[in-house]
C-alpha positions as CSV (number, residue, x, y, z in Angstrom):
1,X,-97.2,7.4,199.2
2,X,-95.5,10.7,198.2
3,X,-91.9,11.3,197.3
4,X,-90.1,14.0,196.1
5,X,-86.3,12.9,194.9
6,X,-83.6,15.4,196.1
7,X,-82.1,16.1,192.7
8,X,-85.6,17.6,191.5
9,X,-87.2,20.4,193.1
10,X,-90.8,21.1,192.1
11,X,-91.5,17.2,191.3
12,X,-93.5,14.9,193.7
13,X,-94.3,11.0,192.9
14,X,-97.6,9.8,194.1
15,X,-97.9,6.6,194.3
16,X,-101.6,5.1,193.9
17,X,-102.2,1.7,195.3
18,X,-103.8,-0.1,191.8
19,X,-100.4,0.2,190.5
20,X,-99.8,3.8,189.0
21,X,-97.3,6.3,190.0
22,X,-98.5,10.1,189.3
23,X,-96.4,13.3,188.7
24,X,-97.1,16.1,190.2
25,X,-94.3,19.4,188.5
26,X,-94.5,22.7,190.2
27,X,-97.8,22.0,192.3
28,X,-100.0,20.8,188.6
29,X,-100.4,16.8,187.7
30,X,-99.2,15.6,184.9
31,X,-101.2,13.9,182.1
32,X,-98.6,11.2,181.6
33,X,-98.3,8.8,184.5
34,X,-94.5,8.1,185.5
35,X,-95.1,4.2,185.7
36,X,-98.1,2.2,184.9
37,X,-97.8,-1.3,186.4
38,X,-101.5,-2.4,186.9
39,X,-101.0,-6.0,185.1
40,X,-98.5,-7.3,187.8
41,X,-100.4,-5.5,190.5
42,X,-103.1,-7.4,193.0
43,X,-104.8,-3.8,194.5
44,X,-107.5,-3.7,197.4
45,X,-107.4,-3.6,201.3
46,X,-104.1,-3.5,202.4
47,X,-102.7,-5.0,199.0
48,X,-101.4,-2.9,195.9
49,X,-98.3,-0.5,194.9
50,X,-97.5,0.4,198.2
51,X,-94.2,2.7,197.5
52,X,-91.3,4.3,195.7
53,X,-87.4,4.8,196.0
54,X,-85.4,6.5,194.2
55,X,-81.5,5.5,193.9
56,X,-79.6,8.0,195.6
57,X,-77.6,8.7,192.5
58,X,-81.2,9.0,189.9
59,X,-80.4,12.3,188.5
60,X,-77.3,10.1,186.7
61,X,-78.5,6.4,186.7
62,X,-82.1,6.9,186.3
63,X,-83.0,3.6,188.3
64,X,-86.0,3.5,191.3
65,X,-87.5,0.5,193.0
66,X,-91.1,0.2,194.1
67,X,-92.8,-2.4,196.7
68,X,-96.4,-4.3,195.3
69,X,-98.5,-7.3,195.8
70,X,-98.4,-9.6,192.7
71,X,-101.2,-11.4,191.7
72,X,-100.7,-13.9,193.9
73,X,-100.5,-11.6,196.5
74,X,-96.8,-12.3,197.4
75,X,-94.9,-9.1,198.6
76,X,-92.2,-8.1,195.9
77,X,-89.6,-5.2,195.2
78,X,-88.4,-4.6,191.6
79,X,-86.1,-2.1,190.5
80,X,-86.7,-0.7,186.8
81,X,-85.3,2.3,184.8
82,X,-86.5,5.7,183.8
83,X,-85.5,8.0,180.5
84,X,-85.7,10.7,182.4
85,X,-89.2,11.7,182.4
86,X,-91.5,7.8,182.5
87,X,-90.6,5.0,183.7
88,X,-89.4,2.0,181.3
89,X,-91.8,-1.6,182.1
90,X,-89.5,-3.3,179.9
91,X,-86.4,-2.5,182.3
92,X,-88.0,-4.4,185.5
93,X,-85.7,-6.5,187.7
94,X,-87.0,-8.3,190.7
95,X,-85.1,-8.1,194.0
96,X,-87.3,-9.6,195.8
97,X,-90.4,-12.3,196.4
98,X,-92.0,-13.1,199.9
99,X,-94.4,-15.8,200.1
100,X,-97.8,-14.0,201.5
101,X,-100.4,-15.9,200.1
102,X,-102.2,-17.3,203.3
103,X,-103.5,-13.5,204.4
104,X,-103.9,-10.2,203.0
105,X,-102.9,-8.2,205.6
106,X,-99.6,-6.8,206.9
107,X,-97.4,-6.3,203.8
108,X,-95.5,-3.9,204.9
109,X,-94.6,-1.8,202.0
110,X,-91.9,1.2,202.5
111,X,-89.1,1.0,200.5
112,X,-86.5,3.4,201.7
113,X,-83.1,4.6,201.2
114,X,-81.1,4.8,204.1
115,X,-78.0,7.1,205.1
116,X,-75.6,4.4,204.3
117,X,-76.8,4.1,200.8
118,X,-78.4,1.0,201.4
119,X,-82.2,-0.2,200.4
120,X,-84.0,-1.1,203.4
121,X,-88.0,-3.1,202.8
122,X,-90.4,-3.3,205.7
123,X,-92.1,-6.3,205.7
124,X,-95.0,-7.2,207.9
125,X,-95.8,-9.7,209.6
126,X,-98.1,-12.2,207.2
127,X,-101.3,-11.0,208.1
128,X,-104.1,-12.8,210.3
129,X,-104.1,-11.6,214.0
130,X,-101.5,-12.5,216.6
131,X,-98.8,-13.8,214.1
132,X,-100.3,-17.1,214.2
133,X,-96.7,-18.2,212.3
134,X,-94.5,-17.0,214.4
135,X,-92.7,-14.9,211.7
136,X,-91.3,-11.6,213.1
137,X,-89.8,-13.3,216.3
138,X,-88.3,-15.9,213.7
139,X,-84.9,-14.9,211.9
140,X,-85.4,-17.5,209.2
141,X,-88.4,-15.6,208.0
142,X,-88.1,-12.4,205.6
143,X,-91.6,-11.7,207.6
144,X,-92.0,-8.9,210.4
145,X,-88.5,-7.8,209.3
146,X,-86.5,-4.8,208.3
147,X,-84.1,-5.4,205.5
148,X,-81.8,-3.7,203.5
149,X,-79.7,-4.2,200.3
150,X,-76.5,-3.1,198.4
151,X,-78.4,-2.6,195.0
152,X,-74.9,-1.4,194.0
153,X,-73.4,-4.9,195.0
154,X,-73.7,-7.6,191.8
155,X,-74.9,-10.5,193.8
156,X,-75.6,-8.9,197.2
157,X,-78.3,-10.3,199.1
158,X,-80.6,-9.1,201.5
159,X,-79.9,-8.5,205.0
160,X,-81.9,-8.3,208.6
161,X,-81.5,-5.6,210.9
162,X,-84.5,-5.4,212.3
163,X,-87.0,-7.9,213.4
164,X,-90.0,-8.7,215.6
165,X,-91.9,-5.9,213.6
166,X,-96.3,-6.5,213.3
167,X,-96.5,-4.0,210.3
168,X,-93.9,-1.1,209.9
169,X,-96.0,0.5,207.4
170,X,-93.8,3.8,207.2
171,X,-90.1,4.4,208.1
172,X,-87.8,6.8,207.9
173,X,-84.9,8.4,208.5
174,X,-84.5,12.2,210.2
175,X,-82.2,14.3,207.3
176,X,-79.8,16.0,209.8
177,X,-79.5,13.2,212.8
178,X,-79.8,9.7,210.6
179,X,-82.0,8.4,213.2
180,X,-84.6,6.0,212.1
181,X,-88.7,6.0,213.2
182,X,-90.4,3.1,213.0
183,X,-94.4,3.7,212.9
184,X,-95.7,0.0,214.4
185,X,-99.1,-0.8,213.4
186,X,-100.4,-2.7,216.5
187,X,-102.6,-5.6,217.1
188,X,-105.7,-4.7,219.6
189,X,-104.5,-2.4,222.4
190,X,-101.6,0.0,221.2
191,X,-99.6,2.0,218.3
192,X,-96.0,2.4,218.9
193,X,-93.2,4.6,217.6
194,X,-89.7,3.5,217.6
195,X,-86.2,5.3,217.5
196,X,-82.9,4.2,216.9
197,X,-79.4,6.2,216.7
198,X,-77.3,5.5,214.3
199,X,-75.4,4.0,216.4
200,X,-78.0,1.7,217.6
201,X,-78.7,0.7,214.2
202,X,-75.7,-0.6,213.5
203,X,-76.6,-3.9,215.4
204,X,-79.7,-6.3,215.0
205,X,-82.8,-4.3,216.8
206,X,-85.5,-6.8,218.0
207,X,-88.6,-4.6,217.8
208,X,-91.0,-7.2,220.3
209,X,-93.9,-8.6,218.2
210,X,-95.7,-11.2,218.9
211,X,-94.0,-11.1,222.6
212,X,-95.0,-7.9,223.2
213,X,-97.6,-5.2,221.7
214,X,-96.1,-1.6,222.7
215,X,-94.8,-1.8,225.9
216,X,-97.2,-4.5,226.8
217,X,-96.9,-8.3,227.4
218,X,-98.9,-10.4,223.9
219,X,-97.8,-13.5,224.7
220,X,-96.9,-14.4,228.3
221,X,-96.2,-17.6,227.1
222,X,-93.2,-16.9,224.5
223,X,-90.1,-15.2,225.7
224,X,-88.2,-13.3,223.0
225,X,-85.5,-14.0,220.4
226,X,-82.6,-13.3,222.7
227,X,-80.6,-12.2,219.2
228,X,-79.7,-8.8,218.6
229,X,-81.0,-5.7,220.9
230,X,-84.7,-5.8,222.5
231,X,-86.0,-2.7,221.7
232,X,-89.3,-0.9,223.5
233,X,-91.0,2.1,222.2
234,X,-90.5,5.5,222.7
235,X,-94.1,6.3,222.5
236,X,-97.4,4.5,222.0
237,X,-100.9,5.6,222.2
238,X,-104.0,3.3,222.7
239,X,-106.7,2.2,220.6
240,X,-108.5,4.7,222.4
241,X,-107.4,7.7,219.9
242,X,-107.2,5.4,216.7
243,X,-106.3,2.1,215.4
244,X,-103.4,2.1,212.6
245,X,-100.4,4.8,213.0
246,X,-98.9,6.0,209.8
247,X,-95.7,6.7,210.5
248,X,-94.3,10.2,209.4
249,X,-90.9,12.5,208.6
250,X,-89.0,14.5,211.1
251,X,-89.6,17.7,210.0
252,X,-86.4,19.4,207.8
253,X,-87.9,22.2,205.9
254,X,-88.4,26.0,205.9
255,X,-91.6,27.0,205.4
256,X,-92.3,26.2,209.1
257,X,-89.0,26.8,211.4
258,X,-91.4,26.3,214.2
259,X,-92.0,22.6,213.2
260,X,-87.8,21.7,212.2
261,X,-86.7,19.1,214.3
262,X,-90.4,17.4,215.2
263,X,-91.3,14.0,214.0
264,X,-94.9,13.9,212.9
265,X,-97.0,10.9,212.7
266,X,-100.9,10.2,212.9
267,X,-103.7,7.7,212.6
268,X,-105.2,6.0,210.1
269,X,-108.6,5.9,211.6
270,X,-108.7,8.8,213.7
271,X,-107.0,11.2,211.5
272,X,-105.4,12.6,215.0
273,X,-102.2,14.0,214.1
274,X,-99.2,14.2,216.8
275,X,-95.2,15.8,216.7
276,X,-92.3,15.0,218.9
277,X,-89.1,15.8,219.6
278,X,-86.6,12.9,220.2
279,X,-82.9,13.2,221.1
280,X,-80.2,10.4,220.9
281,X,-83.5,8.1,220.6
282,X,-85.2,9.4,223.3
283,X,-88.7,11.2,223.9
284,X,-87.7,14.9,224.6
285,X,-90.8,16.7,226.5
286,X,-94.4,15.6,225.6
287,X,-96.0,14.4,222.3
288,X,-98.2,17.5,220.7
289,X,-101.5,16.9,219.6
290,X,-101.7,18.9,216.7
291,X,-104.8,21.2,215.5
292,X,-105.6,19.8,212.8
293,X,-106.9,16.2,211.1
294,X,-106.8,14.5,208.4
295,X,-109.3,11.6,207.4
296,X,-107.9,8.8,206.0
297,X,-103.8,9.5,206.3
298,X,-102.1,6.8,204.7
299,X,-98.9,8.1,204.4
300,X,-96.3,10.8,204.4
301,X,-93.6,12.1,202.0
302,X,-91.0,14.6,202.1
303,X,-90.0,16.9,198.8
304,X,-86.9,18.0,197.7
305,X,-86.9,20.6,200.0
306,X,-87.3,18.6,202.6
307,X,-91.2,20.0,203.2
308,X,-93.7,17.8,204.3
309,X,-96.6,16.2,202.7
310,X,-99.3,14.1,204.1
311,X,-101.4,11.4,201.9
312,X,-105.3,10.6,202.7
313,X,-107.2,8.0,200.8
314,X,-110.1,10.1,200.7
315,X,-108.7,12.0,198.3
């Protein structure tokens, strides 16, 4: 994961998955890593330090959260504090533990501030195939789930806004419009991407997993959770052109006027990379291919700017 924090231009986070978080300052890496957090970290397959957020208000408070696997393998956020320049171990606050011992796949792992201010975690699902537990369709599991928190609120707890999710891997939130993309890992068959207004947003979304998988039927024998909004995709592709999408950024910046306004996105496997253009949460046009790939994508970041980055694991 990449991240560049709005009150610093010419800085970008990277976050490596054993449990380190690099700086990058005016396009050279830094000797001194920003936060080294190895000893609570279980790294490997889908498991590790999975992302980075920083408060809203950092340039003044100085506090970020990141999203890990323990060594138990249980998905947690903590928050901690910087001086500054590192991060402080000694400062770290946990917000929150899900049990995922049982598998090691589907942790989710974006951590995110939204428009309202709020934190919002995507969780997966629990792993395994076919979410043998029934945990995204289920509103009394923090599993499959979008969730957010007032970390500004002493006492505030966690809330669900989003649910019957398989793996949201990346999320985000378009700059100028506040509407939010989902990237859906799927199961066998298809990727999806979903959109929500802001208005849309402001009630419980039911994304479909385990019911559905895209637009199709999982399992015909389950009928949705009839809480909240059922919500279909505004765009899958097939396993045919990949396997995993990692979900990107609609694009905000300059150095590319062509590209303002497209959400990019691509797969894992592939290394296919697509645009669109979406208004009021809706597919506007077709989704470009675009002419170039890239091997391994894992993730997405935007900078200060609001320029775009993309992440392989190849290096």
């Amino acid at each position: 994961y990449v991240i560049g924090p709005k009150s610093e231009p010419g800085k970008l986070y990277v976050v490596e998955q054993p449990g380190v978080i690099r700086v990058i300052v005016n396009g050279k890496l830094r000797a001194q890593p920003f936060l080294d957090i190895r000893s609570r970290v279980t790294s490997g397959g889908e498991q590790g330090l999975l992302s980075v957020a920083f408060h809203p208000n950092y340039k003044k408070n100085h506090r970020f959260f990141v999203y890990f696997n323990d060594k138990t393998g249980d998905v947690r956020v903590f928050e901690f504090r910087s001086n500054g320049t590192v991060g402080l171990p000694n400062t770290a606050r946990s917000l929150l533990r899900v049990n995922h011992r049982e598998f090691s796949n589907h942790n989710g792992g974006q951590l995110q501030f939204g428009p309202d201010g709020r934190l919002y975690a995507g969780t997966g699902d629990g792993g395994s195939g076919g979410d043998p537990h029934n945990h995204s369709q289920n509103l009394s599991s923090r599993l499959g789930k979008l969730m957010r928190l007032n970390v500004d609120k002493r006492g505030a707890k966690w809330q669900i806004v989003g649910y019957g999710l398989r793996n949201p891997w990346r999320f985000s939130w378009d700059r100028a419009t506040r509407d939010l993309y989902i990237g859906d890992v799927g199961q066998g068959n298809w990727e999806e991407v979903d959109a929500r207004t802001p208005a849309q947003q402001r009630g419980l979304n039911n994304y479909g997993w385990r019911v559905y998988e895209g637009r199709s039927r999982y399992d015909r024998g389950q009928q949705p959770n009839p809480r909240g909004t059922l919500v279909f995709p505004i765009v899958t592709y097939s396993h045919s052109e990949g396997c995993s999408i990692t979900g990107g950024y609609v694009y905000r910046g300059k150095a590319v006027p062509s590209a303002r306004g497209r959400y990019f996105y691509g797969d894992y496997c592939s290394g296919t990379i697509w645009s669109l253009r979406a208004v009021k949460g809706k597919l506007v046009g077709s989704v470009r291919r675009e002419p170039f790939k890239i091997e391994g994508l894992s993730s997405w970041g935007q900078d200060a700017a609001g320029e775009l980055y993309a992440v392989s694991l190849n290096g």
